[in-house]
Each structure stands twice: as structure tokens, then as C-alpha cells.
N, C-alpha and C positions, 0 to 999 in steps of 0.2 A: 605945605598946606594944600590940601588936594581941594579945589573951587569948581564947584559944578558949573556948567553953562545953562543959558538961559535954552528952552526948548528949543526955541529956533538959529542956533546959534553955530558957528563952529570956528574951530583954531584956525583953521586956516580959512583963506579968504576963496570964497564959493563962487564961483563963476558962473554964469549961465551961458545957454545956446548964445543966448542972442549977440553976449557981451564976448562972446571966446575969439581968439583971434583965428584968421582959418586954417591953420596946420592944427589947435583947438578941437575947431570943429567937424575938422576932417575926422579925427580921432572920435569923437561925441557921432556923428553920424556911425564909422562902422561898430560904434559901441551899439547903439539901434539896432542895428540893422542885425547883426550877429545875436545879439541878445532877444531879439522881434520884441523890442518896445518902444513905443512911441514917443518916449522922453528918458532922458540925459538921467542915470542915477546920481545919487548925491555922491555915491562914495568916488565918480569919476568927478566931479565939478569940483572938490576940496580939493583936485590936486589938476584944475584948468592953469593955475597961474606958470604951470612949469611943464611945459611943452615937452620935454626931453624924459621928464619922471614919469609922466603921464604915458607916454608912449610906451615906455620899459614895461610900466605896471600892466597897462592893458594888452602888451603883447605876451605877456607871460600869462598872463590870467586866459587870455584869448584860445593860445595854445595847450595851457593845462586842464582846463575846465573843459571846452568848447571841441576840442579836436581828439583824436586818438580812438582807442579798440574800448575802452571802460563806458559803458551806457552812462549820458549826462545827468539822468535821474539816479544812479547811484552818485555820482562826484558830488552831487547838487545833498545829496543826504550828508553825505558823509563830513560836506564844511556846515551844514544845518547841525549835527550833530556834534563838529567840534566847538563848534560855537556857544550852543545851547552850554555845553560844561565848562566852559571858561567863561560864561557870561557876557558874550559879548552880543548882545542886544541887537544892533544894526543887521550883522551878519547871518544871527540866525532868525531873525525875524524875515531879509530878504529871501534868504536860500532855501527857509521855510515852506514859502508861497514859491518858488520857483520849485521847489522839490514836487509840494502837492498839486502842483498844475499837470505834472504828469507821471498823478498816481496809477493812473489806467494805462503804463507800459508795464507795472507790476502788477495788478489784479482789475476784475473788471466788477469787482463786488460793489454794490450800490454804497456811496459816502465812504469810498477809501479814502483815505487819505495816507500817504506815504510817512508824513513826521507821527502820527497818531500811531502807526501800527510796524514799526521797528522790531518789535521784537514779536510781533504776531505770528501765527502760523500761515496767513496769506507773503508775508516776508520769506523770499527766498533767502537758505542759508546761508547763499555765494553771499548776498549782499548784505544778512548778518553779519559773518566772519570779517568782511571785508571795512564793514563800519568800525565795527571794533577793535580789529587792528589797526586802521588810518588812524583810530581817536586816539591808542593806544599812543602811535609815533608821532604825532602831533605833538599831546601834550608831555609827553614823556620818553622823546625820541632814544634817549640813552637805555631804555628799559627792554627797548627790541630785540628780538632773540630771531636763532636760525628758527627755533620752533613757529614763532610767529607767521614767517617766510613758510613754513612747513602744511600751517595751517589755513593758507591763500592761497599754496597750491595743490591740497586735497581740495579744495571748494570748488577747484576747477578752471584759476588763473593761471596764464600763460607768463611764461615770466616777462617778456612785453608790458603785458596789463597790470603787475605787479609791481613796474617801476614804477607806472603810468599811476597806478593807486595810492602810493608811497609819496608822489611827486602832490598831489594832494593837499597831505599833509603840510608842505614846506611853502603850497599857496594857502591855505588858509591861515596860517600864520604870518603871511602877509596883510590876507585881507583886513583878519581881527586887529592886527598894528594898527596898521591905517586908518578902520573903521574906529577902532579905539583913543587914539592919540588924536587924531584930529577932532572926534566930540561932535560928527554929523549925528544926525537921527533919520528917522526911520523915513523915505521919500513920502510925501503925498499920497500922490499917485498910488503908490503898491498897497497904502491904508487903505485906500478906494476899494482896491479887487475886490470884488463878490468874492462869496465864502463859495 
């Protein structure tokens, strides 16, 4: 019997700054500080009690997201976009707001917004194809073809950035697990942003 939780609520037990222990908070800081926001997301605090899981997640996430040749505003779309079609609320409500914060590395048109205009003509088609294919191997990894691989590297990927694209997919199915299974919502704070 599937039991919704209460709004504020989550399966696992939520830790805060204040409460984390400081190998915790050491982790919660470079989460900050890498991410440039000024509080702790929920999806890191459902998993403060375990020091070791925490680390793993945020260092994979660190290095997939955060680091490498693929621009962050395309990766930031492409788990907004895996999300959005699997339904996964948290995820793509965050990567959403993290996507459109930096719609003006794609266009400098007055009210871009980057999750708004996917398939627009101010969307480049590198980062079309490139969505498309991530969603494609995310949610239906087995369905992948050399063709797909054929058509990231007409767009203009290096095969580098192409792992680097792929590798993606196999984070955002982590995130939405996580985000999913543990039953956090959507942080405060990010409801705050200005539109």
C-alpha cells in the first residue's frame, strides 16, 4: 500500500546544519560552497545520518554535474528534463531553477528561460540532440543505438563529452532514487527564488 507523506515530512531522518556532525558538515559546507548557495539542500540532509553514503553521493554528483568539458547549464537541463518525464517532482523542480538561473549562457533574449524553450529555435541543436539522447538513456538505457552515439557526434561532441553526457544519465538516476525513495520536497529556500 503506497502512503503518501505528510508535506513536511521525509523517510529518512533529516539532519540539519546545525545538528550534523562535522565530517557532516564539512560535506554540507563544500555542498555550499560548489553549488553557491547559502543553505544545505534537502536532498543532502536525508542522507546527513550516514556520513560514508553521503560522501559517495555528493562526490559523484560533484564530479558529474559540476566538473568536466559539457557546459553545467546543459547537464542542469538534461536531469531537469529527465525528471520532468519520470515525474520526479523534487528533481526537476530543483534543476529547473538551477537550469533557468543560467538561461543567458544560451540566449540573451529578454525572459529566456532555458526549461521554457527546449525545443525553441533560440535552443541550440548541440543541446537539443544532446537532451534527447541523455532522456533517451536514462530512461530506456537498453534502447541506445551506435546511431544515437552517431548523432552527439554530428552535433559536434567529442567523444570525451559524450561519455561525460551519457555519465548523466546514470546521475540522474540516482538523484531521482533518492529524491524519490526518501519522500523529501521541494527545499524552502529554492520556492523563495524570484522568478
Amino acid at each position: 500500500m503506497n502512503q503518501s507523506l505528510p508535506q513536511t515530512q521525509s523517510r529518512f531522518k533529516m539532519i540539519s546544519y546545525d545538528a550534523a556532525s562535522p565530517e557532516v558538515r564539512d560535506i554540507y559546507d563544500d555542498t555550499k560552497k560548489t553549488l553557491q548557495l547559502p543553505f544545505v539542500l534537502n536532498w543532502f540532509k536525508c542522507q546527513g545520518d550516514n556520513a560514508l553514503l553521503l560522501q559517495g553521493n555528493w562526490s559523484k554528483l560533484k564530479n558529474t554535474l559540476m566538473e568536466g568539458q559539457v557546459p553545467n547549464v546543459l547537464k542542469q537541463l538534461i536531469i531537469y528534463n529527465v525528471s520532468k518525464e519520470r515525474g520526479c517532482n523534487y528533481c526537476s523542480h530543483a534543476h529547473g531553477i538551477f537550469a533557468d538561473s543560467m538561461s543567458s549562457m544560451i540566449s540573451e533574449e529578454e525572459g529566456f528561460k532555458a526549461t521554457q524553450h527546449l525545443n525553441s529555435p533560440s535552443m541550440p541543436v548541440s543541446y537539443k540532440t544532446a537532451v534527447q539522447v541523455v532522456t533517451k538513456a536514462a530512461l530506456n538505457h537498453s534502447d541506445i543505438s551506435d546511431e544515437d552515439f552517431q548523432k552527439l557526434e554530428e552535433a559536434g561532441f567529442t567523444h570525451k563529452e559524450i561519455q561525460e553526457l551519457m555519465a548523466q544519465a546514470d546521475l540522474v538516476n540516482m538523484l531521482n532514487t533518492i529524491a524519490d525513495v526518501s519522500g523529501i520536497r521541494i527545499d524552502n529556500e529554492l520556492l523563495e527564488t524570484p522568478e
